[in-house]
C-alpha positions in Angstrom: 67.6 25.2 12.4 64.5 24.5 14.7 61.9 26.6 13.0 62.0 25.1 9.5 63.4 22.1 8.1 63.9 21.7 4.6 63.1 18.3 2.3 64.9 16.9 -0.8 62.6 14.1 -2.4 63.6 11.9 -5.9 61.2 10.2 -7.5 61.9 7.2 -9.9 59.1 7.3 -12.3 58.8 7.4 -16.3 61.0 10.3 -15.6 63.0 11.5 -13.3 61.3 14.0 -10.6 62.6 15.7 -8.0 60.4 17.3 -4.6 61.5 20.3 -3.1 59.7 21.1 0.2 60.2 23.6 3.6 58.4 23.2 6.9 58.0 25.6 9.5 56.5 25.1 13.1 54.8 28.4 12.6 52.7 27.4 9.4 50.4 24.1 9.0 51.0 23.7 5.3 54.5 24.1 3.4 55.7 27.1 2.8 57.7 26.2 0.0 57.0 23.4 -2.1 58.1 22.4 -5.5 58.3 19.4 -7.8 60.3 19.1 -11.5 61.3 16.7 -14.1 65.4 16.8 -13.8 65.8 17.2 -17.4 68.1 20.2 -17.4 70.7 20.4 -14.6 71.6 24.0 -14.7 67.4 24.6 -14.3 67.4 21.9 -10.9 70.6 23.6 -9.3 68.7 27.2 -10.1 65.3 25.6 -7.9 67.8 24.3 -5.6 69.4 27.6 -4.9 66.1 29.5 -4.6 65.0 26.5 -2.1 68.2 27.4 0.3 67.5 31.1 0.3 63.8 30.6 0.8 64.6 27.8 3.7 67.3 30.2 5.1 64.8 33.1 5.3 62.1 30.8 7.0 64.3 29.4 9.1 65.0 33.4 10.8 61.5 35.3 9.6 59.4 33.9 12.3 58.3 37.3 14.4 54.7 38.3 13.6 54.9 41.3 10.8 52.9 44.7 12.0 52.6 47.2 9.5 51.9 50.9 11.2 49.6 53.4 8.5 48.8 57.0 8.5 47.8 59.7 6.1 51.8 60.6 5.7 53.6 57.8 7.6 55.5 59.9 9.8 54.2 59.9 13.1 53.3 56.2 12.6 57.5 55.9 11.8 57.8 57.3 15.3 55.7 54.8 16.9 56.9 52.1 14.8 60.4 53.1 16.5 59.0 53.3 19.8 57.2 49.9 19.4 59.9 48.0 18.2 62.7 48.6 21.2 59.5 47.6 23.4 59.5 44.3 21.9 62.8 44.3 21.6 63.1 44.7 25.9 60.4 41.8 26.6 61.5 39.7 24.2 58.5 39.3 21.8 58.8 38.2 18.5 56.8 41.7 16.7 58.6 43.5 14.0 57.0 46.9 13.4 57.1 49.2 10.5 54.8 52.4 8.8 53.9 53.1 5.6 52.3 56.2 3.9 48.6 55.5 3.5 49.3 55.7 -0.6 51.5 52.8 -0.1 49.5 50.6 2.2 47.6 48.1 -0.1 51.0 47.3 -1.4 53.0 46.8 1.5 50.8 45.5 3.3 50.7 42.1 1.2 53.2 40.1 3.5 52.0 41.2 6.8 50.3 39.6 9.7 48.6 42.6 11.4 47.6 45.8 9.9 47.2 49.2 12.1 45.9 52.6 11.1 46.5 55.4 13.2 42.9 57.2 14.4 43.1 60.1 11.5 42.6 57.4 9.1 40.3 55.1 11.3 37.5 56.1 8.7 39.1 54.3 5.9 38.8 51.0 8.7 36.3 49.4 6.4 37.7 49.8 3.2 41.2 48.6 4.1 38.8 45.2 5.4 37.4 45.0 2.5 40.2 44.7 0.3 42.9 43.2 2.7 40.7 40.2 3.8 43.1 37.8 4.7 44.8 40.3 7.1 44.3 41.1 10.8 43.4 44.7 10.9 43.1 47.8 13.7 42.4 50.9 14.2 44.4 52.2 16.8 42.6 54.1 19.7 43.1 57.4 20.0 44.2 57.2 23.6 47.0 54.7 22.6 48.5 56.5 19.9 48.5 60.0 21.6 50.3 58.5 24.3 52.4 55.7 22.1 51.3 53.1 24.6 53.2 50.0 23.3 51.7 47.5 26.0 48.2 48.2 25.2 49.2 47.6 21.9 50.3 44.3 22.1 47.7 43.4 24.3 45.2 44.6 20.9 47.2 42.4 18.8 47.7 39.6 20.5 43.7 39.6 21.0 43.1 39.9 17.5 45.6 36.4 17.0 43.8 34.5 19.0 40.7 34.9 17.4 42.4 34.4 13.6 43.7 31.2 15.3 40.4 30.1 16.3 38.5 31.1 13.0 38.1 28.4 10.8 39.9 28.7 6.9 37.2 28.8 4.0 38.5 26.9 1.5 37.3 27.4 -2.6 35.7 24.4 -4.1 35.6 24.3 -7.8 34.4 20.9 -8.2 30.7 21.0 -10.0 28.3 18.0 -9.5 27.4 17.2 -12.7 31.4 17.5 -14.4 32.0 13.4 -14.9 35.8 13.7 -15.0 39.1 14.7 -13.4 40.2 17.9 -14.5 42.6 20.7 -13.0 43.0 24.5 -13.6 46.5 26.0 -13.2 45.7 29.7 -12.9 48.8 32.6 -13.4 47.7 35.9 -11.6 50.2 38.8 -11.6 49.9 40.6 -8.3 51.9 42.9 -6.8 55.0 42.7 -9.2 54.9 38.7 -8.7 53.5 36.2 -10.2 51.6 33.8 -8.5 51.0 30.2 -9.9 47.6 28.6 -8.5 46.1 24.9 -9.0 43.0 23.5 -8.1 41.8 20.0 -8.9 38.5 18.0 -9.2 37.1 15.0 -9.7 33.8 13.8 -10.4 33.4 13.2 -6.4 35.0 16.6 -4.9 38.3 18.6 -4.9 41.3 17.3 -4.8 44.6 19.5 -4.7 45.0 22.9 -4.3 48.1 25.1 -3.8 49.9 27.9 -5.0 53.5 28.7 -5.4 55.0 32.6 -5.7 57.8 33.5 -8.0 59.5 37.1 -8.9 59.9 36.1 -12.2 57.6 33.7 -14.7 59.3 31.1 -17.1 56.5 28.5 -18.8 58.6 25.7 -17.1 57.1 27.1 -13.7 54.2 26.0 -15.2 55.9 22.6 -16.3 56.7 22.1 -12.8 53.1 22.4 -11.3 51.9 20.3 -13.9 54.4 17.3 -12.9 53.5 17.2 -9.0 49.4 17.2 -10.3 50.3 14.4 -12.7 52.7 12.2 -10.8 49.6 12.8 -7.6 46.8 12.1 -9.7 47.4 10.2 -13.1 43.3 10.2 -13.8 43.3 14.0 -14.5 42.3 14.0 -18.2 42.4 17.8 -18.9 43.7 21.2 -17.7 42.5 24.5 -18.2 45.8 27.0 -17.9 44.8 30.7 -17.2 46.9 33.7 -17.9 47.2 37.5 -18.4 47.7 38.9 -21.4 46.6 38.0 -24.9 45.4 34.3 -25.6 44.9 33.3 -29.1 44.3 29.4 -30.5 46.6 27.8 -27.8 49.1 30.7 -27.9 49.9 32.9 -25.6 51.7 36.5 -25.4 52.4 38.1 -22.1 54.7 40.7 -22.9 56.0 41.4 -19.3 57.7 38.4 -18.9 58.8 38.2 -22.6 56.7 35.4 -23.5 55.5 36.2 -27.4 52.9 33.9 -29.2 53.9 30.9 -27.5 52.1 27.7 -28.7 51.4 26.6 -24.9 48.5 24.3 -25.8 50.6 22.4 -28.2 53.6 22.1 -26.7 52.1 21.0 -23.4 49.5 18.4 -24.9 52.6 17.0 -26.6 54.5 16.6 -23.3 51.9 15.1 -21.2 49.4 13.8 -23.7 45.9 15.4 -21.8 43.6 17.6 -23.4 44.8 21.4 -22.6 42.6 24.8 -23.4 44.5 28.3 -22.5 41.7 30.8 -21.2 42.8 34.5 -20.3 42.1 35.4 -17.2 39.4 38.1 -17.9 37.4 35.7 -20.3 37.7 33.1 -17.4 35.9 35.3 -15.1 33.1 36.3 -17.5 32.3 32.9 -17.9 32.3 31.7 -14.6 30.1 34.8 -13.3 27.8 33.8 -16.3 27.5 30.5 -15.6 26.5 30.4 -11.6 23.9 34.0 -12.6 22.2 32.8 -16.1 19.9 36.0 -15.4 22.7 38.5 -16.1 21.8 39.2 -19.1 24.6 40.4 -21.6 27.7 40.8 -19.2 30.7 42.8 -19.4 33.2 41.5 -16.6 36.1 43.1 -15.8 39.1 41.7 -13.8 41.8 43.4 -12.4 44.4 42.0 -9.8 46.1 44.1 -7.1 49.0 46.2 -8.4 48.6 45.9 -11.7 47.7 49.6 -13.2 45.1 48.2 -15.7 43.5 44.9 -16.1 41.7 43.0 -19.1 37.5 42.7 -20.1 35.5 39.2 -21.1 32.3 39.4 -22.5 29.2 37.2 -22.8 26.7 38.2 -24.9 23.8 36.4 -25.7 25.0 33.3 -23.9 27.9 33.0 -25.6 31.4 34.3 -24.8 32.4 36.4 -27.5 36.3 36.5 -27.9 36.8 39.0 -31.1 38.9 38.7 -33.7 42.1 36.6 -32.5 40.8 36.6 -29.5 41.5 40.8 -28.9 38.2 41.8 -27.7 38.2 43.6 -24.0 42.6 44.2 -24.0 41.8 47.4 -22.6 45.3 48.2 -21.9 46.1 49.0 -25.6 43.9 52.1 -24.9 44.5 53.2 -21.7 47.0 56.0 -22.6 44.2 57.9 -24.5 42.6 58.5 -21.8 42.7 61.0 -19.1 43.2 61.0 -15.5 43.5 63.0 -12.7 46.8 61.9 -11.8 49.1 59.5 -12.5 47.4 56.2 -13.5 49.6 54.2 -11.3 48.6 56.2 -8.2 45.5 55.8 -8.9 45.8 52.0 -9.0 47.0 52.0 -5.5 44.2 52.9 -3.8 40.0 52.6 -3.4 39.9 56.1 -4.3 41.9 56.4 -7.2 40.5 52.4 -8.7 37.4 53.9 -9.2 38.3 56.6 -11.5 40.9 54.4 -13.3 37.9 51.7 -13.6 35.2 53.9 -14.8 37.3 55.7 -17.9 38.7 51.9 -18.7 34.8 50.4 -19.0 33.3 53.5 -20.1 34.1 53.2 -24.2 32.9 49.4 -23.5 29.6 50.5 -22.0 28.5 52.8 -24.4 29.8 50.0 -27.0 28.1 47.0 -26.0 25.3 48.3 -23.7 26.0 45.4 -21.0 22.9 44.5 -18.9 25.2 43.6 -16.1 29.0 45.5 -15.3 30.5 42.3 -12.8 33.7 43.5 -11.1 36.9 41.6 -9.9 39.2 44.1 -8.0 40.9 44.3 -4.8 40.5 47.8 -4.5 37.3 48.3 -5.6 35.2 48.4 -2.0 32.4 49.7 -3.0 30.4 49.8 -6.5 27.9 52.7 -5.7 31.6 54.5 -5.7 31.8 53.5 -9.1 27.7 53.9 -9.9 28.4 57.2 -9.1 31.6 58.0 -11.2 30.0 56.3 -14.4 26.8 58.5 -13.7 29.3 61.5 -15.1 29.4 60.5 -18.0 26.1 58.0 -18.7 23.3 58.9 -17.7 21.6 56.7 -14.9 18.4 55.0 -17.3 21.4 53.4 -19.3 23.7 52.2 -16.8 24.7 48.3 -16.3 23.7 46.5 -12.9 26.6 46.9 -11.2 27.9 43.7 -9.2 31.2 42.8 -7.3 32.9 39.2 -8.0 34.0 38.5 -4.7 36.7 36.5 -5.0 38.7 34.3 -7.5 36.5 31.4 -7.2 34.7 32.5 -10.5 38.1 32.7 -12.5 39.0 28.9 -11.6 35.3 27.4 -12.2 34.8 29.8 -15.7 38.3 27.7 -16.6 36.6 24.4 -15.5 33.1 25.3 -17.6 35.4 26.3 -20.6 37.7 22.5 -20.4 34.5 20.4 -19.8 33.2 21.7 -23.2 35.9 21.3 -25.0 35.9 17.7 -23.3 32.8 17.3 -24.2 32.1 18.5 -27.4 28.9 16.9 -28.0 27.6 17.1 -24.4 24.4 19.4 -23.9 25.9 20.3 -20.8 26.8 24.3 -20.8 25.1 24.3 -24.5 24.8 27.9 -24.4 28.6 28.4 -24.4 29.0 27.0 -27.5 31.4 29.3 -29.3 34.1 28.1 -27.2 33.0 24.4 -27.3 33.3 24.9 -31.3 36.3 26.3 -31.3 
């Protein structure tokens, strides 16, 4: 097929390693692309099979994906309709369809263009603010009234050009002063999938960086990031492997995928003989928000990815992060159905609105537990954090309240992983001495 061509690679190495990897003419990088050690051939034929149904769908998927948003969805169904036998007529590759606005954060995850209907143009900003990788318009008035589908596409294809000509910022993790290779291999859970990201550095700049998205999570995913870094850059001494759920002296459980106290440090040191430390992901941000703002003070972060109803809490308290006892501290999921909500806690987690009130009642035993200096935030949905100033205000009064701060992005998660490998690589460097609970550990 024209629009994506699909590549089958063996490598003869120490091991035997195999390269799975589809090209499209609409994308610059791979869209899929996969290495593994072929040590189990039922496990190769199962990557094999997902590689033909992924190169199969690439190969037909190439019109640009519109999702249509009101307050209900219905009259944006209508125009959805209405918009799609246009296309259909001139011949331009635009698949339309609407969603509720409840449902939009969701959906909206593998879209190209984003449009809300005018009686929802006030929430432009928010939607921005949390879909940041998306092209996004509020519909005139004067278009949707009259469900003009030609000055429609004229709006989108303006707003293309100018993604095409903005230029990509790309996350550096690398720090000047690390003196080795290292890598972080981070899992994030978002949106019922689980996405597998890797970063590398050396003690020049980055290296590598990619990410590969799976339905389901089996630790030899993992296995099979680890062999493309290796086999690309042998000099990479340690790796930092971040992950949801409860981490614990190597081990990790992460009940949703029915992973229970899995010795993941050992079993992976033992495979590729490098230095390995396990971070959960909530710990991983705390440090690395600590680490680039030293004037925090005591810090309660909290992180939470999109779609997940609740997330997880890292502390750092008087420099050091502080973990608990087998490493418990800040699960506040084991505690979320004391609490009371408005409504159901998974509608809440589907929108700005409804984050706010699921964030504050989640931080607010920690608050008046810990008495943070600073409250540091990692949420897609969270637009805003005078929203959430004022919802904690309800319940604390103003005099004892945290500085509230947003962590923009998951930059902080990767480099917190990075501060937490070079001490444990380092365990008589002064560099980071302040974390040194972790570096003792």
């Amino acid at each position: 097929m024209d629009s994506a061509v699909g590549h089958v690679q063996f490598y003869h190495l120490e091991y035997e390693v195999c390269a799975l990897t589809i090209e499209t003419e609409k994308a610059d990088e791979p869209v899929f692309f996969l290495h593994f050690e072929i040590k189990d051939l039922d496990h190769a034929k199962d990557l094999f099979t997902q590689m033909a149904a992924s190169l199969k769908k690439a190969g037909t998927d190439t019109k640009i994906k519109v999702l249509l948003s009101c307050t209900s969805g219905f009259t944006t169904s209508f125009f959805a309709e209405k918009l799609n036998s246009a296309a259909e007529t001139l011949g331009l590759e635009y698949e339309f369809s609407a969603v509720p606005y409840t449902n939009l954060f969701e959906e909206a995850q593998d879209k190209d263009v984003i449009l809300l209907a005018p009686q929802i143009g006030y929430l432009l900003k928010k939607a921005q603010e949390v879909l940041r990788d998306k092209i996004i318009i509020q519909i005139p008035a004067n278009v949707f009234a009259t469900y003009n589908a030609s000055q429609t596409f004229d709006l989108i294809k303006e707003e293309l050009d100018k993604k095409e000509q903005a230029e990509e910022f790309v996350e550096d993790i690398h720090d000047p002063e690390w003196d080795t290779a290292i890598a972080i291999v981070a899992i994030i859970r978002r949106n019922r999938k689980f996405e597998i990201h890797w970063r590398g550095a050396d003690k020049e700049a980055p290296m590598e960086r990619g990410v590969t998205i799976k339905d389901e999570l089996e630790l030899r995913d993992l296995e099979d990031v680890l062999d493309v870094l290796f086999i690309r850059h042998p000099e990479i001494r340690g790796v930092a492997i971040v992950s949801p759920g409860v981490v614990y002296d190597g081990r990790l459980t992460l009940p949703t995928v029915k992973i229970f106290d899995v010795d993941v440090v050992g079993e992976f040191t033992k495979k590729y003989g490098r230095t390995f430390v396990l971070c959960n992901d909530a710990n991983a941000s705390a440090v690395g928000y600590y680490a680039n703002n030293r004037d925090c003070g005591n810090l309660l972060a909290y992180y939470h990815s999109l779609g997940n109803v609740v997330g997880g809490a890292g502390l750092v308290i008087n420099g050091n992060p502080v973990f608990g006892r087998k490493d418990f501290a800040g699960e506040c999921a084991n505690y979320l159905k004391t609490l009371n909500f408005s409504e159901d806690r998974y509608d809440l987690s589907r929108t700005p609105e409804g984050i706010v009130e699921l964030i504050t009642k989640l931080v607010l035993p920690m608050i008046c537990t810990i008495g943070p200096d600073t409250l540091a935030v990692y949420c897609d949905l969270l637009t805003d954090t005078e929203e959430l100033k004022e919802s904690l205000k309800k319940y604390i009064p103003e005099r004892h309240l945290p500085d509230i701060v947003r962590m923009e992005n998951s930059y902080l998660l990767f480099y917190g992983a990075g501060v937490l490998l070079y001490n444990v690589l380092h365990g008589n460097s002064q560099y980071r001495e302040d974390l040194i609970e972790y570096r003792n550990r």
